[in-house]
N, C-alpha and C positions, 0 to 999 in steps of 0.2 A: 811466291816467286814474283819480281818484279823486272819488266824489259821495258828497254827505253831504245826510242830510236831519233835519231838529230836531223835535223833538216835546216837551213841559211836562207835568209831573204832579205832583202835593200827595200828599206822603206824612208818617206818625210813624214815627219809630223810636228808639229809647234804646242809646246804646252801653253794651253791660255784656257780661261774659264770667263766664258762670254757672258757671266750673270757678275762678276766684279770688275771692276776700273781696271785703269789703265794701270794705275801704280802700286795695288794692289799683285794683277799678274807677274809685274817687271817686277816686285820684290821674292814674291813667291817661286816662280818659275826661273829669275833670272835669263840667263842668253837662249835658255830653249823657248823663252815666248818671243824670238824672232819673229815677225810677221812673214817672211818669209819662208819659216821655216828650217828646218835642219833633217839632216838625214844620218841614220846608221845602218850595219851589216849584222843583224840579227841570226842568231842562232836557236832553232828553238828545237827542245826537249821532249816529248812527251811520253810517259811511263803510263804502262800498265800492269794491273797486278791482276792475277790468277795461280791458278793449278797448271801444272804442265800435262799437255794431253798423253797420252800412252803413245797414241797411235804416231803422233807427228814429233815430240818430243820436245813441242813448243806450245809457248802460255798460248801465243798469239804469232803467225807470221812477218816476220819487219818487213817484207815487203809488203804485205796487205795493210799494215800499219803506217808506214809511209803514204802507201797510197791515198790514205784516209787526211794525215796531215795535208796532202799536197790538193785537195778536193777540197776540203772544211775550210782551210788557212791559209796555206804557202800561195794557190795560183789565184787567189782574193788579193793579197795584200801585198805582192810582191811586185815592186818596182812601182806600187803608187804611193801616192797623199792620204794616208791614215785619217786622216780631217774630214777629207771631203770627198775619196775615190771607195770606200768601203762600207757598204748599206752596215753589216752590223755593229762597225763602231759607231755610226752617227751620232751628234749628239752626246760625245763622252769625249774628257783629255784623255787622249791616248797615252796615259804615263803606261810604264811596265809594266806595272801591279793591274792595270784598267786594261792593258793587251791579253794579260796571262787569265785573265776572269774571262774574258769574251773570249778567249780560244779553248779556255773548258766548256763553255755552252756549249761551242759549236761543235766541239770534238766527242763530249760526252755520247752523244744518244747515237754517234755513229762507229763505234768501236766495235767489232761485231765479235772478238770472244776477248773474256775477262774483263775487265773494267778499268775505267783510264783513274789512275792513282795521282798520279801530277803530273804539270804544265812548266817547266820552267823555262824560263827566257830569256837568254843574256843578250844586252841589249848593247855595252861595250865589252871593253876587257875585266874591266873592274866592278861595273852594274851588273846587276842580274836579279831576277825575281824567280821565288817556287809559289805555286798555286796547287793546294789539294781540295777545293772546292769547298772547303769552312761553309763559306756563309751561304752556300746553295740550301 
């Protein structure tokens, strides 16, 4: 059995990789390596998979699950700068794929029944990223 429960949050962030040029970034990134930045209205996803318990007739409660998103993730990184307001992105472009990997870290070890299966996170209407933890 797999439950997923969603949560939204408004964040900036500028894609740039501080270890190549200027024209490097502006080809790669295009208009997201604004220096200033840019911002979008995130939606995020996270599923977990288990047994359904007898007793409760849930893998996992979505409020206790929410709760956990909104502790690990959502009151981190909501309404700041991705770049520079959030200890465990530091030091990484915060593309999708690089958001969805740091909020399986964080989410992983604190899941308290079943285990977190994926991460996905739509980032417009049309982006979106799944993370089931592969490369862990």
């Amino acid at each position: 059995m797999i439950i997923t429960a969603r949560l939204t949050f408004s964040a900036a962030h500028r894609l740039h990789n501080p270890n190549r040029d200027e024209a490097w970034n502006r080809k790669t990134y295009g208009k997201c390596d604004n220096p200033g930045g840019h911002g979008h209205n995130y939606g995020l996803e996270v599923s977990v998979r288990g047994t359904i318990d007898p007793d409760t007739g849930m893998v996992i409660d979505l409020k206790e699950l929410k709760d956990v998103m909104r502790e690990r993730v959502i009151d981190r990184v909501d309404h700041r700068n991705l770049n520079e307001d959030v200890d465990f992105l530091r030091g990484m472009v915060p593309t999708a794929e690089n958001l969805a990997r740091a909020f399986w870290q964080q989410l992983a070890p604190a899941i308290p029944h079943g285990q977190l299966y994926e991460v996905h996170l739509q980032e417009t209407e049309r982006n979106s990223v799944s993370y089931r933890g592969e490369d862990e």
